[in-house]
N, C-alpha and C positions, 0 to 999 in steps of 0.2 A: 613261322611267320610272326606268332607275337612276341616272339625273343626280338627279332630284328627288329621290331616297333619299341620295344623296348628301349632296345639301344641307342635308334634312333633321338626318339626323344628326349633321352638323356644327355645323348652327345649336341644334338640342338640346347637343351636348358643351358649346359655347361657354358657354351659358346656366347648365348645372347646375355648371361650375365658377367661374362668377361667382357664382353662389349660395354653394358650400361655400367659397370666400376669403373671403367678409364674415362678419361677426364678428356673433355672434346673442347677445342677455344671456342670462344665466341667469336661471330664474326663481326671483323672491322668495319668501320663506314670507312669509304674514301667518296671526293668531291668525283668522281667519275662513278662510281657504284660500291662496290663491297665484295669481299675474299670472307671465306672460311678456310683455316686450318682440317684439314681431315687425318690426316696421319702425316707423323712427324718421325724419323730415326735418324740412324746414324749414315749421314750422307744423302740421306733424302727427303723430302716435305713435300706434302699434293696437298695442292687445293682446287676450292673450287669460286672461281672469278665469276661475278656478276658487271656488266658493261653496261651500261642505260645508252639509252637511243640518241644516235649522235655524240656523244663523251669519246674519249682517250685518255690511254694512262702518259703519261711523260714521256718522252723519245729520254732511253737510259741503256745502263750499261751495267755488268755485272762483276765483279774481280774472281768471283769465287764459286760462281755456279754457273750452268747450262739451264736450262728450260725446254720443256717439250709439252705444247698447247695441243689440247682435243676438244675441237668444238660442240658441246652437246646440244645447244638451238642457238638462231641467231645467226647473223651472219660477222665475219671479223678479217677484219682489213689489217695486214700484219705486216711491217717495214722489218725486213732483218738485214744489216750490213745495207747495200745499196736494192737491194730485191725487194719490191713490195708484192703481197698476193693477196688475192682475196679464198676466205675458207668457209665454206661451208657445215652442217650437219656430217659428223663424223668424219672429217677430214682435219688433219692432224702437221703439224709444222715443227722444227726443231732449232731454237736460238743457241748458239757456242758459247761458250763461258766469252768474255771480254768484245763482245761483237754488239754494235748499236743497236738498239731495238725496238718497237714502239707496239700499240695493240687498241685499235678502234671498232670503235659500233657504227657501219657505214648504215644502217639497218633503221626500221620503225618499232620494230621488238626488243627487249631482251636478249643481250649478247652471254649464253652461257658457259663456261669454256673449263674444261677440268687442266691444271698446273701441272707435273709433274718436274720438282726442283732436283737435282742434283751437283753435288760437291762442297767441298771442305768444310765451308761457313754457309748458311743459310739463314744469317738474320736479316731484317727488314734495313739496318745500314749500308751494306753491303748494294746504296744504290747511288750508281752517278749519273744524275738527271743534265741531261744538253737541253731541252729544252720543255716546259710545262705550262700547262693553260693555266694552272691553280697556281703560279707563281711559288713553286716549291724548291727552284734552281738555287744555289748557291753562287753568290756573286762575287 
């Protein structure tokens, strides 16, 4: 038993100091709420979206990646293509690469919502806004 405790502990120590050496982003403000970066690779990026009450991000579009939203509190009002739903706590939705898309806090709380990005290019250019509150469209 205190071999396994051993080990344990070890393989825990090794773990949480490869976690604290890698370099985590900061997260961004936007006029709607705020994203953190959580892990970033090759072909994929998660974060995690903050929505304030009553806000939305920009009705946009993507060339180069898919999206798949999990709502963790909050509630989020979600336009994909012609389909709007509303999602709840643990209830989860999936945007296609080049498909319109929008993401509101129809709520009085805190819309919390974990990202899951994939394909090709995953930078923050990679956005074509049809239309936005914060005047961020391209005319």
């Amino acid at each position: 038993m205190a071999r396994y405790q051993e080990i344990t502990q070890t393989e825990t120590l090794h773990i949480s100091t490869a976690i604290s050496s890698k370099s985590i982003a900061a997260t961004e403000l936007r006029p709607w709420g705020a994203f953190t970066v959580l892990e970033e690779g090759r072909g994929y990026k998660i974060k995690r979206i903050e929505v304030k009450p009553g806000h939305r991000l920009s009705l946009q579009m993507h060339h180069h990646r898919s999206e798949h939203w999990i709502v963790v509190s909050g509630t989020a009002r979600v336009t994909c293509g012609e389909q709007e739903v509303l999602l709840s706590n643990n209830e989860s939705t999936y945007v296609p690469q080049c498909t319109a898309h929008r993401l509101e806090n129809p709520g009085v709380i805190p819309l919390v919502l974990i990202e899951v990005q994939n394909g090709e290019y995953l930078g923050e250019d990679d956005i074509i806004r049809y239309q936005d509150d914060y005047a961020r469209t391209k005319d």
